[in-house]
C-alpha positions in Angstrom: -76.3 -36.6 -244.3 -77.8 -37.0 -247.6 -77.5 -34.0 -249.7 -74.2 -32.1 -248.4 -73.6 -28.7 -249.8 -69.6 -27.6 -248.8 -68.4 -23.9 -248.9 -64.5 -23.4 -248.4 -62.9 -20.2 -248.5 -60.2 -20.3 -251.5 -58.2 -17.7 -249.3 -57.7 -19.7 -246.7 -54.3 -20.8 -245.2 -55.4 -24.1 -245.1 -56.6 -25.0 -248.5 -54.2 -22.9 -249.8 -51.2 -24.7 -248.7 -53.7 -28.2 -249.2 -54.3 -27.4 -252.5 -57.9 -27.3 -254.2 -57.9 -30.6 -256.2 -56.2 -32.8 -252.7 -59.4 -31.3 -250.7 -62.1 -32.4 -253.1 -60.3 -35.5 -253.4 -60.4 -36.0 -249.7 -63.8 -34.5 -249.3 -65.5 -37.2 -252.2 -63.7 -40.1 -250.7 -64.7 -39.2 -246.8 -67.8 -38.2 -247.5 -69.3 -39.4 -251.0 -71.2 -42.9 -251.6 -73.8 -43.9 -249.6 -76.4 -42.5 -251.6 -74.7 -39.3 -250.8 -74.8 -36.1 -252.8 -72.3 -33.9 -252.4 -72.3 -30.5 -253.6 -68.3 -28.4 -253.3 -67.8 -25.0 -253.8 -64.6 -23.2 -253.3 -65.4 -19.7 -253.8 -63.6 -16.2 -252.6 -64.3 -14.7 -249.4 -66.9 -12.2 -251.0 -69.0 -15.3 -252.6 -68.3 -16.4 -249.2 -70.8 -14.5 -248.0 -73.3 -14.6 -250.5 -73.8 -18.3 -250.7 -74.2 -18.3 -246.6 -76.3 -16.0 -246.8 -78.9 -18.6 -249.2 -78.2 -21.5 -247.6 -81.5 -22.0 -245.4 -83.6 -21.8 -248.6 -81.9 -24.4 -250.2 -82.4 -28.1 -250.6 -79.5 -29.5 -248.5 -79.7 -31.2 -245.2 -75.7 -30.5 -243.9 -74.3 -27.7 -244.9 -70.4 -27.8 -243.9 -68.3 -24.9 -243.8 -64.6 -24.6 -244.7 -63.0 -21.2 -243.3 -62.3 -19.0 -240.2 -64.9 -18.3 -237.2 -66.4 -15.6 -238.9 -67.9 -17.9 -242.2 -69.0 -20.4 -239.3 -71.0 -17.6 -237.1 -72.9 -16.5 -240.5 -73.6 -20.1 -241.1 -74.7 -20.9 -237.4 -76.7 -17.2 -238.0 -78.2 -19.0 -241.1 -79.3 -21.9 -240.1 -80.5 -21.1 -236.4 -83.6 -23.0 -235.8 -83.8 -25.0 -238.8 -83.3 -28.7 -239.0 -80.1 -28.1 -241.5 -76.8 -29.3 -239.8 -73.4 -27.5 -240.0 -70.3 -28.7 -240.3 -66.8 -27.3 -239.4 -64.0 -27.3 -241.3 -61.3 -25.1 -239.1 -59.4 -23.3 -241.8 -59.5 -19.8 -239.8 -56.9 -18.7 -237.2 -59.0 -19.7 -233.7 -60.9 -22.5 -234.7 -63.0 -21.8 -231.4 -66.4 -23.6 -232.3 -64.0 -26.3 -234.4 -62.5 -27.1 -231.1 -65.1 -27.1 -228.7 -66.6 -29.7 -231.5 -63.8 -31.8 -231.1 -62.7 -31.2 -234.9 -58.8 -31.8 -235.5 -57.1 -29.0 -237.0 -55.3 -31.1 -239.4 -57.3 -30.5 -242.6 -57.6 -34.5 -243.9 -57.9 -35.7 -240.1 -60.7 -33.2 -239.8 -62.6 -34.2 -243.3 -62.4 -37.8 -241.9 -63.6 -36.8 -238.5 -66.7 -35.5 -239.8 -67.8 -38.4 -241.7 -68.2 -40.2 -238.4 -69.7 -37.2 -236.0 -72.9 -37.2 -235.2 -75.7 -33.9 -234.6 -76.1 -32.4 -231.7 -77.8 -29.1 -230.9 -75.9 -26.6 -228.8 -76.6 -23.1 -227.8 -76.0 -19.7 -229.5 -76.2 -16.1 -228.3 -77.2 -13.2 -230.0 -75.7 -9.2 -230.4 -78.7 -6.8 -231.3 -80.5 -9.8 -232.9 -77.6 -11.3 -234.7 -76.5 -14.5 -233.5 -72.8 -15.9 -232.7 -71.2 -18.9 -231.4 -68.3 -18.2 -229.3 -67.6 -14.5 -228.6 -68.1 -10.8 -228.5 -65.8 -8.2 -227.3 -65.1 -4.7 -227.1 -61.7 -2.6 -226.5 -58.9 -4.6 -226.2 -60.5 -7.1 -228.3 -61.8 -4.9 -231.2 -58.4 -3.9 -231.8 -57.3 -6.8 -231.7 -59.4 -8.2 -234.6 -58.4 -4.7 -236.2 -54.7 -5.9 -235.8 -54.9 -9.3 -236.9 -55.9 -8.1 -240.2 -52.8 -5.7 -240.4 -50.5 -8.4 -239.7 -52.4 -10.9 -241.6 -48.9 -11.5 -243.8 -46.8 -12.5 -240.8 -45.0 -15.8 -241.3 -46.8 -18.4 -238.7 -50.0 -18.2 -236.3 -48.0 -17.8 -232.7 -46.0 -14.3 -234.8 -49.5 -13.0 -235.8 -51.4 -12.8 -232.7 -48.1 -11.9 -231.1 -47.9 -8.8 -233.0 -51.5 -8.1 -233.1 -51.9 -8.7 -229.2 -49.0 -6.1 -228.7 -50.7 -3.6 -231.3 -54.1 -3.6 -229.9 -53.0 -2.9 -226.3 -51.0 0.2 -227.3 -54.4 1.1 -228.6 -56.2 0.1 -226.5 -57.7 3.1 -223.9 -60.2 3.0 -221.0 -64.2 3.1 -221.8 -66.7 3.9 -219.9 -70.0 1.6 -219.7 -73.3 0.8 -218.1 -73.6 -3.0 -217.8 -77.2 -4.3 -216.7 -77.3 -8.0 -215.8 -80.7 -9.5 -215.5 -82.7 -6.2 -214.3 -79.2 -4.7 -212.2 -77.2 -2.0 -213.1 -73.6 -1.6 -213.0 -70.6 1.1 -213.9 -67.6 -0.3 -214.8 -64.5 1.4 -216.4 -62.3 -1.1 -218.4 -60.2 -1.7 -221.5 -61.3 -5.1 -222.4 -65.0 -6.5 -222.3 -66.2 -9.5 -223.4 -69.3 -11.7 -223.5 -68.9 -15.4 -224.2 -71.2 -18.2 -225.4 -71.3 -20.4 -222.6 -68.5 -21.0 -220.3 -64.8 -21.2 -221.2 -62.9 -22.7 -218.6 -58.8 -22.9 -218.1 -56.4 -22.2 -220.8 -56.5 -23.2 -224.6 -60.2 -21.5 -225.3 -62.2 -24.2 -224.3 -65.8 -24.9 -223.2 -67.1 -27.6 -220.6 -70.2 -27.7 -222.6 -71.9 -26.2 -225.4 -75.8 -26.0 -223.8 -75.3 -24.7 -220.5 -77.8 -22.0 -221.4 -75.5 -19.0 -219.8 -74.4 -16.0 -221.1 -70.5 -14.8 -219.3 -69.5 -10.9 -219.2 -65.5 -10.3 -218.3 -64.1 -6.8 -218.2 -60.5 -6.3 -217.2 -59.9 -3.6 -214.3 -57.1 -1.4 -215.6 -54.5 -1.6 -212.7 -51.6 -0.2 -214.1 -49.6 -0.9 -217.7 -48.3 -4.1 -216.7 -51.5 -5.6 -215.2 -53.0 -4.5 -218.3 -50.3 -6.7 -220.2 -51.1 -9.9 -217.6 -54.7 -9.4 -218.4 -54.4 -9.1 -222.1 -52.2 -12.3 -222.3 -54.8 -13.8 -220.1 -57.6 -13.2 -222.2 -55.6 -14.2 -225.1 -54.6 -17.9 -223.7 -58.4 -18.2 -221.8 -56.3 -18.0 -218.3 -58.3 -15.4 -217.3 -60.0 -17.1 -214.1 -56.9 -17.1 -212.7 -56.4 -13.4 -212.6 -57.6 -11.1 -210.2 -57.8 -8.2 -212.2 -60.1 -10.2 -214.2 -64.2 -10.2 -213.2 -66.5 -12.4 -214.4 -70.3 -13.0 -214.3 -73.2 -15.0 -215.9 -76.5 -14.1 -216.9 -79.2 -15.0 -219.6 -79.6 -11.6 -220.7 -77.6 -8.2 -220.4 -77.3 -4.8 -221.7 -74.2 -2.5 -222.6 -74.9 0.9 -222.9 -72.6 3.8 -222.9 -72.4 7.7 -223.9 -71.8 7.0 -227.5 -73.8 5.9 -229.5 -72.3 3.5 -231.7 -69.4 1.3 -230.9 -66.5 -1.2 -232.6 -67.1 -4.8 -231.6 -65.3 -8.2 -232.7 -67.8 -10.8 -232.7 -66.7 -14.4 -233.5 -63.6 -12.6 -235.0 -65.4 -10.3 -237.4 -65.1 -6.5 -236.6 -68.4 -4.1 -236.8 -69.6 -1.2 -235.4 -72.7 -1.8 -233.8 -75.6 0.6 -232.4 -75.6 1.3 -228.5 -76.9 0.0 -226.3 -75.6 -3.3 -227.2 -78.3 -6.2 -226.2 -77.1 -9.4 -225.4 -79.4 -12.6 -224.7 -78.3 -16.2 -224.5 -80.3 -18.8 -227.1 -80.7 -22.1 -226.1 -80.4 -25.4 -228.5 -80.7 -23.1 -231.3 -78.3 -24.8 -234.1 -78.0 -28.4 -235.2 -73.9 -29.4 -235.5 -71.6 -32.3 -236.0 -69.5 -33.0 -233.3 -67.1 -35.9 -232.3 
């Protein structure tokens, strides 16, 4: 790390209640000296997106990235199969990638814990050509990103996806789809689908490892209203191997289609409506991170 360019979103929770002047503070005495150069912008969520967007054409070599999963997927989209680094601050809700990096959520231990991790390169997947790092999901889970942005103003995490959770699966009906897993075809009817990075394993979101080169598809069977609240709790905690109602499998490469042609997805928390079929394909060692 020699020329360190830092985006933080100035509407996040984090730096909000941190404050703009204690984070740069933090940030020049972590991570400044050395023959460092440190570049800091705190920018709205709209600049968000443009600067992320430039950041492979420009001069720095570690490019960290203070906000929620979505910021860090358009970074990791960014900088895919360069020899940039990223770096996570987690200032969303989730944190997923943050975790699985071993990043503390506290925003000073965190600043601290990246001037000592080291790179590694981990895997990524990609949706129709556009590459994520954690997950993808349809149903349950696009209304749920839908949700969490209608209940955004809730005092407390633990309140928000409470009331989110409960919103989406009042929503929440039964779809239709054709699933094809490495050449094999499948019909499955279900009101939550999702396709992860790599595999998460017990509860608390986590990953045994971040280059297992495997794609996983889980659809929840809908068995009735209260199943259907067991499974979406589940999903929600990452206790879903533990649930029958529950099906999982791997592959490198698989295909959603469906009779519509267009569809909602939540990818990496960000909601868009994507063109069917939806093409999914696991990329190995593709991004350069820091990680404890």
């Amino acid at each position: 790390m020699r020329r360190i360019l830092i985006l933080l979103n100035k509407r996040a929770g984090t730096l909000l209640d941190r404050g703009a002047d204690g984070l740069r503070e933090a940030l020049n005495g972590a991570l400044g000296g050395a023959g460092r150069s440190l570049d800091i912008r705190i920018l709205h969520p709209r600049e968000m997106g443009h600067a992320i967007g430039k950041i492979a054409q420009n001069d720095h070599d570690t490019v960290i990235i203070g906000g929620g999963d979505g910021s860090v997927s358009a970074a990791a989209h960014a900088l895919s199969n360069s020899e940039k680094t990223l770096g996570v601050l987690p200032f969303g809700t989730l944190n997923l990638l943050a975790r699985d990096l071993n990043m503390p959520l506290d925003p000073d231990a965190a600043i601290l814990a990246l001037a000592r991790a080291t790179p590694r390169r981990i895997d990524l997947a990609s949706l129709n050509g556009r590459l994520f790092h954690s997950i993808s999901g349809l149903g349950f889970f696009s209304q749920m990103a839908r949700a969490r942005e209608e209940h955004r103003d809730l005092p407390g995490k633990i309140l928000r996806l409470g009331a989110a959770a409960m919103r989406a699966l009042t929503r929440t009906g039964r779809f239709s789809f054709d699933v094809e897993i490495e050449g094999k075809r499948r019909a499955i009817e279900t009101y939550a689908l999702m396709v992860t990075c790599n595999t998460f394993a017990g509860t608390g979101w986590r990953r045994e490892t971040l280059d297992g080169g495997t794609l996983e598809i889980h659809f929840a069977r809908d068995e009735g209203a209260l199943a259907k609240m067991k499974a979406g709790a589940d999903m929600l905690t990452g206790a879903w191997r533990d649930n029958d109602g529950i099906e999982s499998l791997s592959a490198q490469r698989l295909r959603i289609s469906a009779a519509r042609h267009r569809a909602w997805v939540a990818t990496d928390g960000e909601l868009r409506r994507e063109h069917m079929p939806l093409e999914y394909q696991i990329k190995p060692r593709a991004l350069n991170v820091l990680a404890l």
